[in-house]
N, C-alpha and C positions, 0 to 999 in steps of 0.2 A: 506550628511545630508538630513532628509526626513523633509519636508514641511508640514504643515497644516496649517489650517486657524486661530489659534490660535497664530503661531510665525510669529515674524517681517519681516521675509524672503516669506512671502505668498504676491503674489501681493495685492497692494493698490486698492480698490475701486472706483468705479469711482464716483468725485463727482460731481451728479447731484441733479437739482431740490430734490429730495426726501430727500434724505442723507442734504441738507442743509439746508432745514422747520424743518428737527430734528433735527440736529443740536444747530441750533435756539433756538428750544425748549428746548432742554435740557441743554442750555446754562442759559438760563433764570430760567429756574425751580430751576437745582440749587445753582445760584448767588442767588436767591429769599429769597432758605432755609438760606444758609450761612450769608444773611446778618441779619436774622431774628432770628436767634439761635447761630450762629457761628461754625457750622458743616454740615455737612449733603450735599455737593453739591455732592459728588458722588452715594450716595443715589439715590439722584432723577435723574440725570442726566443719569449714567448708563443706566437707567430704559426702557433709550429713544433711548442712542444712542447704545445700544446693538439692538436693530432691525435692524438695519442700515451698522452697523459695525463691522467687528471682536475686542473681547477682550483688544488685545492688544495696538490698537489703541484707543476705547474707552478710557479704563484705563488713560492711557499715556495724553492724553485731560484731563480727569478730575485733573488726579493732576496739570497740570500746571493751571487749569480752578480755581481750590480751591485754590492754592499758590498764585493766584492775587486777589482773591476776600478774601484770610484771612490776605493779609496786610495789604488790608483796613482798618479791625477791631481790628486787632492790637491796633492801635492807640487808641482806646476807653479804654485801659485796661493798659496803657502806665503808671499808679502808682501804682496800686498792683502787677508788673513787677518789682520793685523794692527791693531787699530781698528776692526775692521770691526763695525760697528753696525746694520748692516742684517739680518744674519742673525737676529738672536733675533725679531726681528717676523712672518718668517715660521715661523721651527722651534719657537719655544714652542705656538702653536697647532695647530701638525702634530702635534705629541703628543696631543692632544687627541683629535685626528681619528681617529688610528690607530687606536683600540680600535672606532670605529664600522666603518671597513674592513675588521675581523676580520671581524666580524659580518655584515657582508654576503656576506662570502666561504664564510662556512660555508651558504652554500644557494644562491650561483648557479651557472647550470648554465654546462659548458660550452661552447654554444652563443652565450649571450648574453654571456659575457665574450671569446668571440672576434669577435662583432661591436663590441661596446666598443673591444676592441684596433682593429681595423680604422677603426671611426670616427675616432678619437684620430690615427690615423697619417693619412686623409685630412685632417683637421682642422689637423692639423700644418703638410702638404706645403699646403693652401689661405693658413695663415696666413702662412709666408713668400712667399709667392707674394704678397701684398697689404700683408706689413709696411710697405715703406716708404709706402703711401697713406697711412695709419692715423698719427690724430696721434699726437708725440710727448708722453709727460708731461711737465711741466716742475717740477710742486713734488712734495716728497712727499708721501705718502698711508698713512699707516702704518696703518691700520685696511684700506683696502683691501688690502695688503700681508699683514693678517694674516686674513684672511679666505680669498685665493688659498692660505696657507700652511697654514690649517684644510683646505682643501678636496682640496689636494695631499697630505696627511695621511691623510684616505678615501680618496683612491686608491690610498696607498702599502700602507695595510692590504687593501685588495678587491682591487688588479693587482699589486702593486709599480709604481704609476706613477705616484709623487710629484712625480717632476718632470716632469710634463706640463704642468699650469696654471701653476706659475710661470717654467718657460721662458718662454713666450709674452708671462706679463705681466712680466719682467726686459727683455723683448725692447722693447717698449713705453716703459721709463724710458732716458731720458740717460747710463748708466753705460757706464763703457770696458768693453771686453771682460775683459779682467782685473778689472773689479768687479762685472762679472755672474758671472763664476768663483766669483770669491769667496764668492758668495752660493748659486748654486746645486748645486757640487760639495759642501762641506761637508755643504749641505744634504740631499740627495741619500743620502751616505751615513749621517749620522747618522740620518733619519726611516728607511729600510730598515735599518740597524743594527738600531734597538729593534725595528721588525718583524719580524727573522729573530730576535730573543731570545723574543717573544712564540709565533712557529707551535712553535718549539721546547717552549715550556710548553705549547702547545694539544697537543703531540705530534704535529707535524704531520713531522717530522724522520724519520722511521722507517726503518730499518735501510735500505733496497729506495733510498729517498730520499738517504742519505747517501753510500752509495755511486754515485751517481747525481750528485751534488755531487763528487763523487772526480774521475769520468770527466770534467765536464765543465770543473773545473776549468782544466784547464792549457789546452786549448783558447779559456777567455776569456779568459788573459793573456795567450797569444801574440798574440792576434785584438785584444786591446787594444792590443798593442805596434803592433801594424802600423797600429791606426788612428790613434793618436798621432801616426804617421810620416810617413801620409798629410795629419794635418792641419798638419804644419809644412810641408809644401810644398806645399800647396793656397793660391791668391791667396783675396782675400774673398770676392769674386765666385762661381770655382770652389766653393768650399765652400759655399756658401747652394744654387746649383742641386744640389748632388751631395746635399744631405740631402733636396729639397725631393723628387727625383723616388726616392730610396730611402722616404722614408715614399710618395708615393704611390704607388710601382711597389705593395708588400710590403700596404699598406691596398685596395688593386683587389682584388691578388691572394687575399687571405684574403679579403674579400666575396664575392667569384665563390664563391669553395670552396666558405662557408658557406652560400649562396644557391642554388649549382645541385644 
């Protein structure tokens, strides 16, 4: 089997000083977003520790890094959780998907998944910047629903960034904010759950890795605590600009990088 710096079988990194300020950082940035929106830690995280590190280890960080900062939040969403019929149309097909985002993962390069990230986050900060034009759904559509939930599924295996397309399309349907919760934190963590079981079979977890998971642990909870904090006292308003110009600020900024 031939080796690149994309698959799990390429030597670890070594972690020093440098690798562990970003780390850091990117542990923090994205417990910050997730606890402030309930998505988005691979987003910003990637953003950081792809400088640093190959893909696949990146990756592999962020889901377990998003599955402990999306328990947390869980909890706030622990009644409209109840009946809730809407989730298995997206998460059953998200299973699906994940084995295909392994697979993608084990050969893209660094480069092209940090412009991916980048896109995603301009793409992000463009769509709320235009939500309210864009009509509203009004019936449901549960095939569309489970198709965004397939596709959210391949990303969640290739970035950890399963909730990228169906934020957007949750954004889209008539539901209260408390039933767009409902649907996409659970979701969220359970499609990166099975992910972080799966890089762990693929051995993607390794010694250099876990301990890496150690350090940046406590930095995404605290960084989630504080975004949670911010989002209770953030108006609605406040809170739709503060995400829209953190994804665009963070999606420039990593294009320039990768570009100049």
């Amino acid at each position: 089997m031939v080796c690149n710096e994309s698959s799990p079988s390429w030597k670890n990194i070594e972690v020093s000083l440098e690798v562990i300020l970003a780390l850091l950082a990117g542990a923090a940035a994205g417990g910050f977003i997730n606890g402030l929106a309930g998505f988005g830690t691979a987003l910003l995280s990637l953003g950081i520790w792809l400088q640093v590190m190959p893909p696949w280890q990146a990756v592999s960080i962020a889901a377990a890094m998003s599955v402990v900062s999306g328990v947390q939040s869980i909890w706030f969403t622990r009644r409209e959780l109840r009946g809730n019929g809407r989730l298995s149309r997206f998460l059953l097909p998200a299973i699906l998907g994940l084995p295909i985002g392994l697979a993608v993962l084990s050969f893209i390069s660094a480069a092209v998944l940090k412009l991916v990230i980048a896109g995603f986050m301009l793409l992000y900060g463009a769509f709320f910047v235009v939500r309210r034009s864009l009509p509203q759904i009004q019936r449901p559509l549960p095939v569309a629903d489970s198709l965004v939930g397939f596709l959210g599924g391949v990303l969640g295996g290739a970035a950890s960034l399963s909730g990228a397309l169906p934020t957007m399309w949750c954004a889209l349907q008539p539901w209260s904010k408390g039933e767009t919760s409902a649907v996409l934190r659970p979701y969220n963590v359970v499609i990166l759950g099975i992910a972080t079981v799966l890089f762990a079979w693929q051995g993607y977890y390794s010694s250099d890795t876990l301990i890496m998971i150690a350090v940046a642990l406590p930095a995404t909870l605290i960084a989630s605590q504080i975004g949670i904090a911010v989002f209770r006292r953030l108006t609605d308003y406040q809170f739709r600009w503060l995400l829209i110009w953190l994804m665009f600020a963070s999606g420039a900024l990593l294009t320039l990088r990768e570009l100049t």
